[in-house]
C-alpha positions in Angstrom: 147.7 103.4 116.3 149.0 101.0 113.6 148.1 101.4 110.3 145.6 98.1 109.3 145.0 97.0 106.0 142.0 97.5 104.2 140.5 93.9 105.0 140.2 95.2 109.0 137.5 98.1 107.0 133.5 97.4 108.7 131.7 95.1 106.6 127.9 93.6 106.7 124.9 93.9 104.8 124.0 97.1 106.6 127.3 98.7 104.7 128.0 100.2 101.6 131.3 100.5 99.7 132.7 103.2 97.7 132.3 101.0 94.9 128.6 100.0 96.1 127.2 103.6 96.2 129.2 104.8 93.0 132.4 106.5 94.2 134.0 109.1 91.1 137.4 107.2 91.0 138.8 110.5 90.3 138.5 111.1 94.6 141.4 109.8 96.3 140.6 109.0 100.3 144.0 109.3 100.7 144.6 113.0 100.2 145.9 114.0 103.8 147.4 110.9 104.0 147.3 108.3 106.8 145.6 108.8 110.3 148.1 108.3 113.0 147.8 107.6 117.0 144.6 107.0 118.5 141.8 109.3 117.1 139.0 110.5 118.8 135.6 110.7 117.0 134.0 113.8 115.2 130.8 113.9 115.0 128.8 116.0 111.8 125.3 116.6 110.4 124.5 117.6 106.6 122.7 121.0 107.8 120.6 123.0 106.0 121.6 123.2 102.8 121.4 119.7 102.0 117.5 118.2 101.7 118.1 114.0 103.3 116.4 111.8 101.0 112.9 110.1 102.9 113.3 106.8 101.1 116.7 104.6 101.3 116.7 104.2 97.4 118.0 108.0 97.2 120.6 108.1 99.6 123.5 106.7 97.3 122.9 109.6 94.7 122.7 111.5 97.9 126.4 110.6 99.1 127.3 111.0 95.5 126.2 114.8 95.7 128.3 115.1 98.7 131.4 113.8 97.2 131.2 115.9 93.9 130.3 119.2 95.9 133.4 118.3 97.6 135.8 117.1 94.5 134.2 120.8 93.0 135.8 122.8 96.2 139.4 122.0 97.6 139.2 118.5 98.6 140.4 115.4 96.7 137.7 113.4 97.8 134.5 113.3 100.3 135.5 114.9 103.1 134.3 112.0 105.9 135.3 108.6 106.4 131.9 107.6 107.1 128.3 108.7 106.3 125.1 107.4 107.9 121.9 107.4 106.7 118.7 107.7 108.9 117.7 103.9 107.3 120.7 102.8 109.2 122.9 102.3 106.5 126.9 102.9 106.8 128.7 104.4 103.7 132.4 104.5 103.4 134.0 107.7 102.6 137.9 107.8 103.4 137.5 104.8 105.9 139.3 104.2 108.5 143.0 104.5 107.0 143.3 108.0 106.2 142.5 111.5 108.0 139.1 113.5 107.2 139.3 116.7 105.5 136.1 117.7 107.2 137.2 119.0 111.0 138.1 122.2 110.0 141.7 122.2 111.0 144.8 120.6 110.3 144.6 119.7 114.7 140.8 118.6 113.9 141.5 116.0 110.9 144.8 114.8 112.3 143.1 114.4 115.7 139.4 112.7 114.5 138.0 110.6 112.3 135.3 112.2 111.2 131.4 110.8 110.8 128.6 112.3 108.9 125.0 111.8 110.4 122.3 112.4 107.3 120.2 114.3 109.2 119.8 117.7 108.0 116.7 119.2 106.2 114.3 116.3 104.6 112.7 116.6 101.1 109.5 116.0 102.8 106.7 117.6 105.2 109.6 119.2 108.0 108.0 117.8 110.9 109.1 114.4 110.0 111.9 113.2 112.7 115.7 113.3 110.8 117.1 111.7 113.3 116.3 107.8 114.2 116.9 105.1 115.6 118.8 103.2 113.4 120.8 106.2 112.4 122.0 106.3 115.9 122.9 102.5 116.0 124.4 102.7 113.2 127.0 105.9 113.9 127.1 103.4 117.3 128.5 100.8 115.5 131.2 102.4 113.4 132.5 103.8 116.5 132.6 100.6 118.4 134.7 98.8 115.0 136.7 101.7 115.2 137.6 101.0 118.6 139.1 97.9 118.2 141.0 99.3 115.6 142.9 101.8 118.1 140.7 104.6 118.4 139.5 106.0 121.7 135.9 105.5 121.4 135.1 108.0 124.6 136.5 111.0 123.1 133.0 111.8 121.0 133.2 115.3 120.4 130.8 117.9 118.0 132.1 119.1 114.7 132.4 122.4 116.5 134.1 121.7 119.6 137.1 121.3 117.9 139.3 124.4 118.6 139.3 126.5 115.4 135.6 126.1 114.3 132.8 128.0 114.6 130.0 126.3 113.4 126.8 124.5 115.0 127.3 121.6 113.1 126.6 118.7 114.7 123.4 120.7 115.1 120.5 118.0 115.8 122.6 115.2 116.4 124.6 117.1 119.2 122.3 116.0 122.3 123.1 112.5 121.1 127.2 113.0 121.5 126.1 114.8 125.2 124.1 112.4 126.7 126.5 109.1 125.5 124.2 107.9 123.0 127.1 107.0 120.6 128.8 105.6 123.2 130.0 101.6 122.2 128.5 99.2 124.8 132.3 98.3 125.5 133.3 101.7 126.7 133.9 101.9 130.3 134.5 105.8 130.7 133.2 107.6 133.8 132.3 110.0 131.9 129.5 108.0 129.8 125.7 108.9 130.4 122.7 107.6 129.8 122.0 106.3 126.2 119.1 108.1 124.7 118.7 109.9 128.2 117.3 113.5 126.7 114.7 111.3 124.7 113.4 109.5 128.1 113.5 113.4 129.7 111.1 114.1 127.0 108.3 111.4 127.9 109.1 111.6 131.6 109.1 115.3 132.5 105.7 116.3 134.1 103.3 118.1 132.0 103.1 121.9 132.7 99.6 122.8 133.5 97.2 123.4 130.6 96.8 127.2 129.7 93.5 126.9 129.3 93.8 128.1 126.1 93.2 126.0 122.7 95.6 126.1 119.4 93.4 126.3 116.4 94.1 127.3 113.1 92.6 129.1 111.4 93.3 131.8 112.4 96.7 130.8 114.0 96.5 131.4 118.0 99.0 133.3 119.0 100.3 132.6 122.9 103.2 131.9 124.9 102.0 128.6 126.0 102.2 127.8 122.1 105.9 128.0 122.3 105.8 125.5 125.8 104.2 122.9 123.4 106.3 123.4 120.5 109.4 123.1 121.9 108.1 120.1 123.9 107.4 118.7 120.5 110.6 119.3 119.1 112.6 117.8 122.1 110.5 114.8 121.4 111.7 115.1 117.4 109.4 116.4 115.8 110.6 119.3 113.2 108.4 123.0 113.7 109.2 126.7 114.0 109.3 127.6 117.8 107.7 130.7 117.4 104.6 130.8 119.7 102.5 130.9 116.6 99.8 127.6 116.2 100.8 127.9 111.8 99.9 125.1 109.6 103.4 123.1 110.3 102.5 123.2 114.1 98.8 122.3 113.3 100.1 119.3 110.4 102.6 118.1 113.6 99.6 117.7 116.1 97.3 116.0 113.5 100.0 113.1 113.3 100.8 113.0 116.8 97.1 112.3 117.5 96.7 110.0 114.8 100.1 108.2 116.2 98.8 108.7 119.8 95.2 107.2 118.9 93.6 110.9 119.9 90.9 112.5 118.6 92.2 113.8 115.4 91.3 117.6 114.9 94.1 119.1 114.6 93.4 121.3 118.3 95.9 121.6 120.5 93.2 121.3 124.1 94.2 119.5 127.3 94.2 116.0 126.1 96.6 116.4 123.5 98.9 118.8 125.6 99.4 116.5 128.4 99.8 113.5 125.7 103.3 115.8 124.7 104.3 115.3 127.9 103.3 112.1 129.1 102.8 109.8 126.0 106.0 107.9 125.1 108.6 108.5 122.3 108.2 106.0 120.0 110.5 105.5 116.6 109.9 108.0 114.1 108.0 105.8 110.6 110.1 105.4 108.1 108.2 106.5 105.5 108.1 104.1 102.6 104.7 103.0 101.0 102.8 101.4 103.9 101.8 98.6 101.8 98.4 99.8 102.1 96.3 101.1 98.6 94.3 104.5 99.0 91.1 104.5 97.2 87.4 106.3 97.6 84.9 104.6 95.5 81.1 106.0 96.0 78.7 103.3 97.7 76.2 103.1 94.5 79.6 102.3 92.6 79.7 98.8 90.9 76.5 97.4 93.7 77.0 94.3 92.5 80.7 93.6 93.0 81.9 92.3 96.7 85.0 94.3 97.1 87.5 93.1 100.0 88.1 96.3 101.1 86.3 99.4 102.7 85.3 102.4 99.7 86.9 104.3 101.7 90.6 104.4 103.0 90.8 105.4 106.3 94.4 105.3 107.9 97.0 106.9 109.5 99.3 106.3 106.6 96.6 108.6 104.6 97.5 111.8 106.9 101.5 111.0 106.6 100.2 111.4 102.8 97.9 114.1 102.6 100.6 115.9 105.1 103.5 115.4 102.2 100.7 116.7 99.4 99.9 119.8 101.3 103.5 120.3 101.5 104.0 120.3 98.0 101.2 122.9 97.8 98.3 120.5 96.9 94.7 121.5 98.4 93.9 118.1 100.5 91.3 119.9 102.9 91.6 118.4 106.0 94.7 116.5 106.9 92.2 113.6 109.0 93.8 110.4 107.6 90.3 109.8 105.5 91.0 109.3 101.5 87.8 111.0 101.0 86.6 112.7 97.9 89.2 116.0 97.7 92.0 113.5 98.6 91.4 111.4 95.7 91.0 115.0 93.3 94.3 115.9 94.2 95.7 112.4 93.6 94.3 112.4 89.8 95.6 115.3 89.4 99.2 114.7 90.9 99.5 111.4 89.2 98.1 113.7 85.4 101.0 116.1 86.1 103.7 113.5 86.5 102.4 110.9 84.2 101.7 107.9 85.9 98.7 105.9 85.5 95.8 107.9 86.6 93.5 106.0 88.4 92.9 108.2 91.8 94.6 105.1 93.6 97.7 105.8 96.1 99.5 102.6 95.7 103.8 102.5 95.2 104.1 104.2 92.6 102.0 107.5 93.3 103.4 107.1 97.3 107.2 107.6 96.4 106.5 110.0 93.6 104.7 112.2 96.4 108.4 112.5 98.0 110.5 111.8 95.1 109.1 113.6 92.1 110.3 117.3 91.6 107.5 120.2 93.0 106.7 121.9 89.5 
């Protein structure tokens, strides 16, 4: 591979530069010096340590928390030559010049360039999907530009098959390298599969039979059948404990795949909703900005004489993403049942007292992102 210049880096609107998500000049991408040959492509999540920001207007201080953890160990600089946010948004790190100080090994950074998938644990309720769509088109993309710039685009290995690691990392993003999902549309290798196959498997395997036996909570049921459904639910991307135990993460999951699924929404796990893990398809996780929709509960005897042009009541599915991400925090919403009903708006009041915005019992933008953003006292 010869060396390009730095006018062959990926550019569009969907990237961000060093200088765009506010590199510390002190890091020099250049601290292992130039890749040579024709890498292959190593593949990496953030793990657990690192909470992924929800909403997009986070994620540059996010890659700037990577770079200075990094600049405060034995690097020179962030460690990848590429991020990738689950908005769909490309950061540069090192680029595409210079070798990765994140493989591991010598072999591994010499051998890889190296991409970082922001998929690790989110700072919201953890059943929300880390890994989506555009994330995945996104790490497609950077692999497909750096294919016409010399590297071989079918060699798409895991952080840890690299000989010399042992780690898990790319943890949730390795059934993406397995089944070819990363693959560029131009490769041609034999060994290519199915893009997105394991997501299709989890829509089109056949339902087991129904146990007969209905998750409630409270009390948690406790049954093996529990741990069939949950780890249905997590193949299809949802984020619970397997652990045969119906707990309130399991029960918040099946509230919002009814709501998504247009079931009855009561939180019970019976035979409607268990077939509907099986059989309903995977659809792209919500990105989970404000929904442009204002939460309010006004009485009905309320200002009679005032034609409002909009119900008293909010009832939406939006409202249970909320009142999911409250409960989370350790709020008292009641029932997570997508109805802005009378506790809902308490705990809003109360939220919006505590972190001092305007407190009117209304969830519009502001409340919404401070719900993920603002820190859990």
């Amino acid at each position: 591979m010869t060396l390009s210049t730095q006018s062959d880096e990926i550019t569009g609107e969907d990237v961000v530069t060093r200088q765009g998500w506010g590199a510390d000049p002190d890091g020099d991408p250049s601290g292992n010096g130039p890749i040579e040959g024709s890498p292959g492509i190593a593949i990496h999540y953030t793990g657990s340590i690192w909470p992924v920001p929800i909403l997009h207007r986070n994620c540059d201080e996010y890659v700037r928390g990577i770079q200075e953890g990094h600049l405060s160990g034995d690097y020179d600089d962030i460690a990848y030559n590429y991020l990738v946010c689950r908005h769909g948004y490309i950061y540069i790190g090192r680029g595409y010049q210079y070798e990765s100080a994140a493989n591991g090994t010598d072999f591994g950074n010499a051998t890889y360039y190296a991409i970082c998938g922001l998929t690790g644990v989110l700072d919201g309720p953890v059943l929300i999907p880390g890994t989506t769509p555009p994330l995945v088109s996104a790490v497609r993309r950077v692999i497909a530009h750096l294919e016409t710039l010399g590297a071989i685009a079918s060699d798409i290995v895991g952080h840890g098959d690299i000989p010399g690691n042992d780690t898990l990392c790319p943890g949730n993003l390795r059934p993406y390298v397995e089944d070819g999902s990363f693959q560029p549309e131009s490769t041609t290798a034999e060994t290519v599969l199915t893009p997105d196959a394991h997501i299709r498997a989890a829509q089109a395997a056949e339902p087991p039979d129904w146990p007969g036996v209905e998750f409630t909570n409270p009390p948690p049921t406790e049954h093996a059948s529990v741990q069939v459904w949950q780890e249905q639910m997590v193949t299809r991307g949802w984020r619970l404990d397997v652990d045969g135990v119906y707990g309130n993460r399991s029960q918040i999951a099946c509230r919002l795949f009814q709501a998504e699924k247009a079931l009855d929404v009561d939180g019970i796990v019976g035979e409607q909703t268990w077939n509907a893990a099986w059989t309903e398809p995977v659809t792209e996780p919500v990105d989970w900005t404000w929904p442009g929709l204002y939460f309010r509960y006004e009485t009905a005897g309320l200002h009679p004489d005032i034609s409002r042009s909009y119900p008293s009541v909010t009832t939406h599915t939006s409202v249970s993403v909320w009142q999911s991400q409250m409960a989370y925090r350790g709020w008292d919403v009641g029932s997570v049942d997508g109805v802005y009903g009378t506790q809902s708006q308490a705990v809003c009041l109360a939220f919006q007292e505590e972190k001092g915005l305007t407190a009117d019992g209304i969830v519009g933008p502001e409340t919404w992102a401070a719900s993920w953003d603002a820190p859990v006292d």
